[in-house]
SEGUFI-129331 format. One line per field, with one value per residue (C-alpha): y, z, x negated. Coordinates in pm, 1 decimal. Each point is the difference from the previous one (the first is absolute). Layout:
BEGIN
Y	c(Y/...) .
Z	c(Z/...) .
X	c(X/...) .
***
This chain:
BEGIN
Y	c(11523.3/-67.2/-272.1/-134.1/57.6/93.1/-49.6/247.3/-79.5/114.6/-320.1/-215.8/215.6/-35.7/-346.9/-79.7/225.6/-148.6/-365.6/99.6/186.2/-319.5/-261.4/216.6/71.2/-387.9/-60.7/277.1/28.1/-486.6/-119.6/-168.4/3.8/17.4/-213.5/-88.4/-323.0/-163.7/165.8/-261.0/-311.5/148.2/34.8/-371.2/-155.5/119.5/-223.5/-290.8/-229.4/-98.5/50.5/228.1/270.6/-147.5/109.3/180.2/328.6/54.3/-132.4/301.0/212.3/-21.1/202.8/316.0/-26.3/-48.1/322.7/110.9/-64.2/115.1/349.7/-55.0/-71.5/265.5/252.3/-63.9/-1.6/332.8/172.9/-147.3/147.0/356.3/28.7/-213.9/-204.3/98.2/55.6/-255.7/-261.2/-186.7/-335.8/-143.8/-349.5/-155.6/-31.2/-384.6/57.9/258.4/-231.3/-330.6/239.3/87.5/-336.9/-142.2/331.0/-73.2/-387.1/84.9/240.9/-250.0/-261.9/228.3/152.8/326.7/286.4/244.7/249.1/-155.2/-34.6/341.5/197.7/-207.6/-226.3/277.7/217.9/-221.9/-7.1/-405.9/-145.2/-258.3/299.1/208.1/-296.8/-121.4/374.0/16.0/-294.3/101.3/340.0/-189.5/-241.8/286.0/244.2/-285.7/-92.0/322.2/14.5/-302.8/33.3/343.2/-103.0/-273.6/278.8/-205.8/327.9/378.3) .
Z	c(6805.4/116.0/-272.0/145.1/398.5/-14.1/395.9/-25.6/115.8/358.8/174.0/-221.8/120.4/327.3/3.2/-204.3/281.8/328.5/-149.3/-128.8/348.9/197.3/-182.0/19.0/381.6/62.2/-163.1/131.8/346.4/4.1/-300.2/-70.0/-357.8/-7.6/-211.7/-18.7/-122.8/288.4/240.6/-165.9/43.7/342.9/117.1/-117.9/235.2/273.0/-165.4/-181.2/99.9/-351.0/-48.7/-243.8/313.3/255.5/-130.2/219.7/-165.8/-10.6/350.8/157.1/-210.5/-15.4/335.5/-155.9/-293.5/109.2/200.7/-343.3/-198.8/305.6/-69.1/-370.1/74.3/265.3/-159.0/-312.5/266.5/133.0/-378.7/-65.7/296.9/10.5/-386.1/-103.1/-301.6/-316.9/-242.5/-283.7/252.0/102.4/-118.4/-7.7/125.4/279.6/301.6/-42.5/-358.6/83.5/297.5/-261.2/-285.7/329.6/105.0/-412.9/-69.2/307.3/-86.5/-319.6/61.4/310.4/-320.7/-230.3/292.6/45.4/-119.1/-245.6/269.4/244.8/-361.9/-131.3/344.4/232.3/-216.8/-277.9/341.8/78.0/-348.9/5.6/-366.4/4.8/101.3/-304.1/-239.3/184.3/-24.1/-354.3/-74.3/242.9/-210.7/-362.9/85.3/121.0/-311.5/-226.9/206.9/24.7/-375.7/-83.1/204.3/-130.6/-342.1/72.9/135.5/337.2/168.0/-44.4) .
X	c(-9290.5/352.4/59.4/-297.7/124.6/385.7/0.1/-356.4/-342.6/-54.3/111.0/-145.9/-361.3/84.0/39.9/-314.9/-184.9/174.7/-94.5/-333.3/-83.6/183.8/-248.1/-284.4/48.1/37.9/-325.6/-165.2/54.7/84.1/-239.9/377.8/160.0/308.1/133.3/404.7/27.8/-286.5/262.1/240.4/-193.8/-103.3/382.5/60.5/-262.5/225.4/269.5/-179.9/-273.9/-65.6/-408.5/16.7/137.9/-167.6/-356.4/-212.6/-0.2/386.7/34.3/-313.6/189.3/381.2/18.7/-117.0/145.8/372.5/-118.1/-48.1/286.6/218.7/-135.3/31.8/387.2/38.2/-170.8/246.7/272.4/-112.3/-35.7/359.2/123.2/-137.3/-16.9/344.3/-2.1/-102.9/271.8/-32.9/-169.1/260.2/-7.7/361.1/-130.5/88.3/-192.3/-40.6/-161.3/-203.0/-153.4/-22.0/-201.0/-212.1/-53.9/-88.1/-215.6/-175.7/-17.2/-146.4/-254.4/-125.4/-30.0/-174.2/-248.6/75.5/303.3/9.7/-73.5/-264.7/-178.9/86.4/-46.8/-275.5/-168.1/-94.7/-40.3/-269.9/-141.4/77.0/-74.6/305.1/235.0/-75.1/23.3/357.6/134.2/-118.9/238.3/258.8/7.3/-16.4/312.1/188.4/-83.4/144.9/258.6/142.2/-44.9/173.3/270.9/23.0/32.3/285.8/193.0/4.2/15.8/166.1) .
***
């Protein structure tokens, strides 16, 4: 198992649970899903007045949401601070690229409705159709991906 988990299992389980407990709870106790990438578009109709941001449903919701993803980034904050980094997590990037990837990852999973995650953790959640057939192709591409870049030698 360690060639599988060199850095071991544990916080990988407790960050599966604290997500999987976080979405439920929103759903549970708001009838919200949580979604990351709506958050996004949401936090853009503060900024543009394009139409696309300025529909109805990102405007009654953006409120809660950037409630949302300020306990997403203070709750990292918090698990940073009272558990330090993880050794082998540091990136080496610098802050500016690390804030661009951010800003095209989110760009692109606002194009192609929905993230990996809101797919993989609410929509299948939810037992949503469209969410099991966009994880099953999320999965595929990354199996032969990994494969192919594997097999160039693209990586150690």
């Amino acid at each position: 198992m360690l060639a599988v988990f060199p850095l071991g299992w544990a916080h990988y389980l407790a960050g599966g649970l604290c997500i999987g407990l976080g979405v439920a709870g929103l759903f549970v106790f708001t009838g919200r899903i949580g979604g990351m990438s709506t958050v996004f578009s949401s936090s853009w109709s503060w900024l543009s007045q394009r139409p696309y941001f300025q529909q109805p449903r990102l405007l009654q919701s953006r409120g809660w949401r950037a409630v949302f993803a300020l306990g997403l980034v203070l709750g990292a904050g918090l698990w940073w601070w009272l558990m330090g980094p993880a050794e082998g997590m540091r990136t080496g990037l610098p802050p500016w690229q690390l804030l661009l990837g951010g800003l095209l990852v989110g760009y692109g999973a606002r194009l192609s409705g929905g993230c990996t995650s809101g797919h993989g953790i609410c929509g299948l959640g939810s037992l949503q159709l469209p969410s099991l057939l966009a994880v099953l192709v999320f999965m595929g591409t990354a199996i032969v991906t990994a494969n192919l870049v594997s097999a160039l030698g693209w990586v150690k």
